[in-house]
Structure formats: C-alpha cells, structure tokens
C-alpha positions in Angstrom: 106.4 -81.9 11.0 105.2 -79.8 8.0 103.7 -77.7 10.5 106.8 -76.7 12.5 108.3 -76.3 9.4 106.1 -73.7 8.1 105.8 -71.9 10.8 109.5 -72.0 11.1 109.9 -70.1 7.7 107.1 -68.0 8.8 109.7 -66.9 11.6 113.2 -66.4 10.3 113.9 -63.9 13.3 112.6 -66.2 15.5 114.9 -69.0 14.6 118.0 -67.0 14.4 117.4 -65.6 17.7 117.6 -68.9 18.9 120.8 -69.7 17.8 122.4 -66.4 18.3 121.7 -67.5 22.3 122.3 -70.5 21.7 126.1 -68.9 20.5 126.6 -66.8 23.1 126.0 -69.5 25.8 128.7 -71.9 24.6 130.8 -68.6 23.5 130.9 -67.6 27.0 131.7 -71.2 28.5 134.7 -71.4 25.9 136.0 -68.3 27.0 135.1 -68.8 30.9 137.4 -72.6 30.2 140.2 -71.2 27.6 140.8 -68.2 29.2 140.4 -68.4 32.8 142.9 -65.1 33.4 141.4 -63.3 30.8 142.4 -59.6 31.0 138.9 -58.1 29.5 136.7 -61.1 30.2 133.9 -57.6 30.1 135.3 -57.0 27.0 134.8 -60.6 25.5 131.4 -60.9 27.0 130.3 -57.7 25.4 131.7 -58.8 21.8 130.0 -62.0 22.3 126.7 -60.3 22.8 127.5 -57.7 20.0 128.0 -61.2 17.8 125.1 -62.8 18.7 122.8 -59.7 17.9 123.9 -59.8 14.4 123.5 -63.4 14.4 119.9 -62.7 15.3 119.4 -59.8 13.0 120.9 -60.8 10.2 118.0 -61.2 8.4 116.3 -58.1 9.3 119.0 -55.7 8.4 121.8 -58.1 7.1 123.8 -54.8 5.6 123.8 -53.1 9.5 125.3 -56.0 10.3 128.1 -56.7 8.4 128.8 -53.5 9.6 128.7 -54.5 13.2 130.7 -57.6 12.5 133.7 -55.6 11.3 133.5 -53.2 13.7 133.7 -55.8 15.9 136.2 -57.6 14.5 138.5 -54.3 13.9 137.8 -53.9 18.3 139.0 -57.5 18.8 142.3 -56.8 16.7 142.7 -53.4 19.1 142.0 -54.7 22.5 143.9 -58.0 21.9 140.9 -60.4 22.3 141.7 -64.1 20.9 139.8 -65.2 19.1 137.0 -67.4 20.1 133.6 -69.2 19.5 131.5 -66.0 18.8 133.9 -65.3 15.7 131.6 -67.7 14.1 129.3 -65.4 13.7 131.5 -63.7 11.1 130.8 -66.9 8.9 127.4 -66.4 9.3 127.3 -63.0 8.4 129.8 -63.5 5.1 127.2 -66.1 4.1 124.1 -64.1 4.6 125.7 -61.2 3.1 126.3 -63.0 -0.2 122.7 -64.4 -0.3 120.6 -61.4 0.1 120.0 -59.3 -2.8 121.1 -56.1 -1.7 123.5 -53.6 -2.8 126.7 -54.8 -4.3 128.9 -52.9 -2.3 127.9 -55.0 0.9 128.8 -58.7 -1.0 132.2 -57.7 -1.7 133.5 -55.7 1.7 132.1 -59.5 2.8 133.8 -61.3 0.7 137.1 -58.6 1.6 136.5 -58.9 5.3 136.2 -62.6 5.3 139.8 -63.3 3.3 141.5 -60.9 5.2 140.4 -62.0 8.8 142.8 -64.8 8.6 145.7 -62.7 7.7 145.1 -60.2 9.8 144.6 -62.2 13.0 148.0 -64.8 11.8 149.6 -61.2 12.2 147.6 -59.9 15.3 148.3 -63.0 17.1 151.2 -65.0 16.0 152.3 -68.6 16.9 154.6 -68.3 19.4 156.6 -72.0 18.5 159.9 -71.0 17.1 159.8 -74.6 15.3 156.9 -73.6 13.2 158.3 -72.5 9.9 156.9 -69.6 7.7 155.4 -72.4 5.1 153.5 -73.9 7.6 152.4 -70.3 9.1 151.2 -69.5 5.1 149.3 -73.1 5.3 147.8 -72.3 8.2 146.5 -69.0 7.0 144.6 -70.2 3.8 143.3 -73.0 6.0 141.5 -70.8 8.1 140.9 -68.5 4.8 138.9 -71.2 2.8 135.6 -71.5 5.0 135.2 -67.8 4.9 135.5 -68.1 0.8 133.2 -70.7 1.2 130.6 -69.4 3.0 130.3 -66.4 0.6 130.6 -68.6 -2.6 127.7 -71.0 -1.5 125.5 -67.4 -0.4 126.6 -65.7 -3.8 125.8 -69.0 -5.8 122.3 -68.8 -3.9 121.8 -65.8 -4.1 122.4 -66.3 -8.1 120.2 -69.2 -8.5 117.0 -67.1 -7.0 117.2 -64.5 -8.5 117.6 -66.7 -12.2 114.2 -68.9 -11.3 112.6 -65.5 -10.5 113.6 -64.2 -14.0 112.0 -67.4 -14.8 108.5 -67.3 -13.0 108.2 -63.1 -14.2 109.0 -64.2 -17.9 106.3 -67.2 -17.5 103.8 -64.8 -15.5 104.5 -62.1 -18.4 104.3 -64.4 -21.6 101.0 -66.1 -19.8 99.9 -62.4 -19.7 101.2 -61.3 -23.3 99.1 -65.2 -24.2 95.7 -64.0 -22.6 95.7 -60.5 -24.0 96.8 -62.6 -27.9 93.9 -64.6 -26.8 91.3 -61.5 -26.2 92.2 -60.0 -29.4 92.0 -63.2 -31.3 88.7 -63.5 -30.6 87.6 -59.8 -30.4 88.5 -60.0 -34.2 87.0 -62.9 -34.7 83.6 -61.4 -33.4 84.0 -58.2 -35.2 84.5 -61.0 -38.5 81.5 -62.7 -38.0 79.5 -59.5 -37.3 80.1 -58.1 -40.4 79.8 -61.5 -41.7 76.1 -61.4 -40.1 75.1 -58.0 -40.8 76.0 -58.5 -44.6 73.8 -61.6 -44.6 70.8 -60.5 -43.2 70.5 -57.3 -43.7 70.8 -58.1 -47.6 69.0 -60.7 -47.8 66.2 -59.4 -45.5 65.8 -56.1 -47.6 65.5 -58.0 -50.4 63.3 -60.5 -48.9 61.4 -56.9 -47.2 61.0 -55.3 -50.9 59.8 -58.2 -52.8 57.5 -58.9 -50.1 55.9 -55.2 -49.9 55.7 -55.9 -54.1 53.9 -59.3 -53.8 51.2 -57.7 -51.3 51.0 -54.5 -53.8 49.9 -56.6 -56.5 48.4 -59.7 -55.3 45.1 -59.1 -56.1 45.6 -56.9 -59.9 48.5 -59.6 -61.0 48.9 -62.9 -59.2 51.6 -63.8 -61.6 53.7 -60.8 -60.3 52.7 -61.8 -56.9 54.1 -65.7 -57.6 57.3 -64.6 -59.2 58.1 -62.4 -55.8 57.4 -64.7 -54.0 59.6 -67.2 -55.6 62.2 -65.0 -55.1 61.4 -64.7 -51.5 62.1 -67.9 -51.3 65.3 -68.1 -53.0 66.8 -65.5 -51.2 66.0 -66.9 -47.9 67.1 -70.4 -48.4 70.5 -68.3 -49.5 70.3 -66.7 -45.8 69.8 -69.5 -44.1 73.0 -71.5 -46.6 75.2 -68.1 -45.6 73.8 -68.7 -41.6 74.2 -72.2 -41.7 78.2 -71.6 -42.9 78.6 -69.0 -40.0 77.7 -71.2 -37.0 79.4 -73.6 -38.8 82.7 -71.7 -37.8 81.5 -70.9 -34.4 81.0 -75.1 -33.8 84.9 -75.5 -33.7 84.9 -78.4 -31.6 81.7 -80.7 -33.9 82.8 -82.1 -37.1 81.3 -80.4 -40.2 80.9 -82.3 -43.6 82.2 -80.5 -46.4 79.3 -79.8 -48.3 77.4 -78.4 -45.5 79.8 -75.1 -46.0 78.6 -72.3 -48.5 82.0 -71.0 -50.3 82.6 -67.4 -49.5 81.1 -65.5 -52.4 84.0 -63.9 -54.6 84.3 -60.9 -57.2 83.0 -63.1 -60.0 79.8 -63.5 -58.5 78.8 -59.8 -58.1 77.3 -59.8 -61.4 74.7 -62.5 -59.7 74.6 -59.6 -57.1 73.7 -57.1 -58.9 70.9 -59.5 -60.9 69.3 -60.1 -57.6 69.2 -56.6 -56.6 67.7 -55.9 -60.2 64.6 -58.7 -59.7 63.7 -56.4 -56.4 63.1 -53.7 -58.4 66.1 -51.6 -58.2 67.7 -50.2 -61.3 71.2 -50.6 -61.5 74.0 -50.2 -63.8 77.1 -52.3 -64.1 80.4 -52.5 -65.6 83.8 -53.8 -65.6 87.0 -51.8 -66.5 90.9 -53.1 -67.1 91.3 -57.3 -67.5 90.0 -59.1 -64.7 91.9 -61.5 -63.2 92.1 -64.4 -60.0 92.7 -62.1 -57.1 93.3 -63.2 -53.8 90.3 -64.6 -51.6 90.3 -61.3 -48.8 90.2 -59.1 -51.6 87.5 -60.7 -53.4 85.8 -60.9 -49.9 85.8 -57.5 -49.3 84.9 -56.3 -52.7 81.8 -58.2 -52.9 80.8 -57.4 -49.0 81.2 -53.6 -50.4 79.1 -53.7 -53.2 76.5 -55.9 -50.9 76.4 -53.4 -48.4 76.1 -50.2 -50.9 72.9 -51.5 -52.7 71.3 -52.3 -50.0 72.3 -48.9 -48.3 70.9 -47.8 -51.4 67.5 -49.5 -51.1 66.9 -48.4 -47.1 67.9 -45.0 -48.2 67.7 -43.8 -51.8 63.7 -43.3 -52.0 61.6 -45.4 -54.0 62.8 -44.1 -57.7 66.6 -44.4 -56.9 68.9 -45.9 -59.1 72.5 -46.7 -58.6 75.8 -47.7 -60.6 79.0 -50.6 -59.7 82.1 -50.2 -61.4 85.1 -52.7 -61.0 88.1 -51.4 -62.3 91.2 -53.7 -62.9 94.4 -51.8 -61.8 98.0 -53.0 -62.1 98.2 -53.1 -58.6 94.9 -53.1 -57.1 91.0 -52.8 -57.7 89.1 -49.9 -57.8 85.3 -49.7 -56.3 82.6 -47.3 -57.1 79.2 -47.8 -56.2 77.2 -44.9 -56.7 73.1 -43.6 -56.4 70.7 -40.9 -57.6 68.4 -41.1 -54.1 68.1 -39.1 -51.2 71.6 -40.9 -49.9 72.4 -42.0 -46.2 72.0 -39.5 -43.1 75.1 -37.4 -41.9 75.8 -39.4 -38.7 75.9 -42.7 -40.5 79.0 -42.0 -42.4 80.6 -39.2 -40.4 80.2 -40.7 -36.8 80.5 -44.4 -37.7 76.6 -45.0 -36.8 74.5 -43.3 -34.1 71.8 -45.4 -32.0 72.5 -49.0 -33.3 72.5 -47.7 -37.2 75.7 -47.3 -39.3 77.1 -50.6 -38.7 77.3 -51.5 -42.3 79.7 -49.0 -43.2 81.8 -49.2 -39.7 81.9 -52.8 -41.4 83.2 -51.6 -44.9 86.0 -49.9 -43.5 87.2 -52.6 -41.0 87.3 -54.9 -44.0 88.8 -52.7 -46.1 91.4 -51.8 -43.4 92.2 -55.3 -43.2 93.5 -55.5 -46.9 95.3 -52.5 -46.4 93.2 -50.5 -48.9 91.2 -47.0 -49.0 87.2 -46.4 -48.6 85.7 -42.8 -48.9 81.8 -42.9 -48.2 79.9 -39.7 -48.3 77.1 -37.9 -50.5 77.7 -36.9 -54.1 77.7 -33.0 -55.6 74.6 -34.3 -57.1 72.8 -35.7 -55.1 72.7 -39.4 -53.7 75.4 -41.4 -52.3 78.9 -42.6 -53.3 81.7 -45.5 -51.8 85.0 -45.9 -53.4 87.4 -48.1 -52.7 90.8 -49.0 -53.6 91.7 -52.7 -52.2 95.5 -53.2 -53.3 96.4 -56.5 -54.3 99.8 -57.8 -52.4 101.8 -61.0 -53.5 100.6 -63.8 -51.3 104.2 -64.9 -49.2 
C-alpha cells in the first residue's frame, strides 16, 4: 500500500488524468440520459472534453486553466448549454487555483468566477415554476454559491498552511546554519587562544631553559657552582612549563573531571616583576618600573599585559645579540595601562613585524596583537631610532557589566 501510494504522488498527472476520464465518461452518460433532444449534443461533448483536460492539467499549468474553465464557462452561458456533470470541474479548478502558490491575480478571478457562476447561470437559465418565489430563487442561489466558496477557502487555507511550515523548515535550516558557522568560530578562537597560550609557554620557557643551558655547558668545567645554580633553574623553569602545559590540556579535556589544584592560575600583572627576575637569572639585563598607582584590573587585561611583556623579552633574547639589554614600564592611566618594552640589540627582522611572520616565524607578535585586539586596545611593534626594538601597548580598562 505504501508503495501505490508513493508512486501515486510521484504521478500527480497521472492520477488526475484518470479522473478527468473518469468525468467525461459519466459527463457524457448524464447528458446522453438528461438531454436526449439536446440541440448541440457536439457542443456538450466538446465542453466536456475541454473540462476534463483542465481537470487533467491542472496541476501542470493550473493558471492556463482557470483560464480555460471560464472560457468555457462564458461559451456555455452563449450557446445555452445546461448545465451538467462536467461543470464539476470548475470546483476542481477553484480549489486547485487557491492551493498553488502562484500569482495572486489567478486566486481571486477564482474565487470571482466561482461566486458568480451561480448568479449568472440562476439568470442564464431560470426556473420556469411560476410558484417558486423570488426568496426561494435567492436561496437557491447561495446554495449552489457555497461549495464554490468552499472549495477555494479549504485551497487558500492550504495553500496558507504550506507555505507557513516552509517559513518554518527555511528558519530551522538557516538558524542550524547560522549554529554551525557560531560553532566554527567558537572554536577557531578557541584554537587561536590556546596557540598563543602554547607559544607563550614554550617558547619562554624553552629560551630560558636554551640560555641557561648554553651557560651551564660554558662553565662546567671553570665553575661548577655556576654550572649547579643553571641548572637549578633549568629545572625550575621546566616544571613551570610543564604546570602551564598541564593547565592547557586541562581545558582541552572538557568532558574528564579536573581537580582544582591540578590548574595553574593564569599569571596576572602582579607577577611580572617575577618575570622579569627570571629573565634577569638567564643573564639578560633588564630594567623595570612602575608608573601611576596600580590597582586590581580585570583578569583579560592582566592576561594580556603579562603575555606582552613575556613575548618581548624573550623576542629580545632570540634577537637582541648577546650584550642586549632591555627596559618594562607599566604605567597606571585613568583609563587604561600603558606598555613599553624596549631593547638596545640588533632588534627583530623586517618581515616579522611588518608581514605578521614569514616561514613559520612571527607568530609571537601575530599573538600580541590578537590579544591585544581582544581588549580593545593599541600595539605598535617596530625598531627604535636608536637601535633595537620597541612594543607599546595601550590596553584600556572597561567597567565589567
């Protein structure tokens, strides 16, 4: 059964044909028994076959005809045939009319056609009783009006009611869309996040885990004291890589449940002092000072700032030469904090702060400036009059909501 009713749908001309023949059959046997003196029975067999084609069609070309069926209908009035069992078709058409989503001007000459047929064939062909009074002629009328209002209020309401759940199924299909391109950009940021996150872990870390190492190999032989103190800073700086590590895939195991203390906090602007102590022990000089009153700032800005001045020593070490020296200044603004990390060295090459990093280098600073974006602050990177290197920032500090 399922079958014969799929390929049914999978058919609509099909079916229609079959019932526009099946019309015209019992259309011609009513007008072969009601009107056996027919004066055109040509005529009525030709309308008859003109009805049935738009039954059959309907669906095809549904506009062409409702066309048809007035023409039709408009010949019937002019040649004087009755009416008779093909007029049915006229309810068809009304009906499929109203249902199809076609141009407007087709549902209502429908709708006009259909309330008018009844009136128009009362006064084509009258009743011919004198005892039937002009009340009951009216009744009559809107008696045979109401199935033709019918048929185009149920196709209209239809017609309505698909058109509403396919509103529906485009706003699901676009909000599902609109969800899976949230989705992508949820987690492209979240990537780009823990990137930076990454490269500011190891690539600190492991330069100053690089520099002390180079030291303790220098000097292991002339001054194994030397050689033990770099060492044990080795070692402190890599169990701090593997805490920051450890608190990264942390994040990334989202569905295992994570004690408490097995997360690092993220660092802040107070401990940037400890930063620049660290970068002091590997050997590079560095000079550092606080301007305005410090003060709690919110946790992205504190973030970023100490990322920045992370990222800028450590620039420092790869780039600035072996007798650089560099300078941090925090200032306290009203409205903000001000940056400015600045060396004496050779400084970074062109492409790595002009072209955002050229054959895997330059990340770090393509990482400055997304954080930095995401506050809603300013970063200028580039080499001093001087000589050496200079980043300033200005990270402003907006009221938490």
């Amino acid at each position: 059964m399922q079958r014969l009713y799929d390929f049914l749908r999978r058919h609509p001309t099909g079916v229609d044909t079959f019932w526009a023949v099946v019309l015209l059959g019992f259309s011609l046997l009513w007008a072969g028994s009601t009107y056996p003196t027919v004066r055109h029975p040509v005529a009525y067999g030709i309308v008859a076959a003109l009805f049935s084609l738009a039954v059959a069609l309907r669906r095809r070309a549904p506009e062409k005809m409702l066309l048809l069926t007035v023409a039709l209908g408009l010949a019937q009035l002019a040649l004087d045939l009755e009416p008779f069992l093909a007029d049915f078709a006229m309810f068809v058409i009304v009906y499929t009319v109203a249902v199809h989503d076609g141009p407007r001007w087709a549902s209502r000459l429908a709708l006009a056609g259909g309330l008018s047929a009844a009136t128009l064939a009362q006064f084509r062909w009258p009743v011919d009783d004198p005892s039937t009074s002009g009340a009951a002629r009216v009744f009559f009328t809107v008696i045979m009006t109401v199935p033709f209002a019918l048929a185009w209020v149920l196709g209209d309401s239809l017609r309505t009611r698909r058109a509403y759940f396919a509103q529906l199924e485009e706003r699901t299909s676009r909000l599902e869309q609109e969800r899976e391109a949230q989705a992508k950009v949820a987690v492209a940021a979240e990537r780009a996040r823990i990137a930076r996150e990454l490269h500011d872990v190891v690539a600190h870390n492991v330069s100053v885990m690089v520099v002390q190492a180079d030291g303790a190999a220098y000097v292991m032989d002339s001054s194994p004291e030397t050689a033990k103190q770099a060492l044990e800073t080795i070692s402190g700086t890599g169990r701090q890589a593997l805490a920051e590590m450890r608190r990264l895939l942390g994040i990334l195991r989202t569905g295992e449940h994570q004690e408490a203390g097995e997360y690092v906090p993220q660092p802040d602007v107070g401990q940037i002092e400890d930063l620049v102590e660290q970068v002091r022990s590997a050997g590079l000089t560095v000079d550092f000072a606080i301007e305005g009153s410090p003060r709690p700032l919110p946790s992205g800005v504190e973030l970023t700032a100490y990322r920045i001045v992370q990222e800028a020593l450590t620039n420092t070490r790869k780039h600035g030469g072996p007798d650089a020296g560099a300078s941090v200044r925090l200032v306290y603004f009203d409205d903000g904090l001000g940056l400015l990390v600045e060396d004496d060295g050779r400084g970074a090459p062109q492409e790595m702060y002009e072209d955002g990093g050229a054959d895997g280098r330059g990340h770090g600073l393509i990482g400055m400036r997304e954080r930095v974006g995401m506050v809603g602050g300013t970063l200028d990177a580039g080499p001093r009059p001087g000589g050496g290197f200079r980043i300033s920032a200005l990270l402003p500090l907006k009221p938490a909501h």
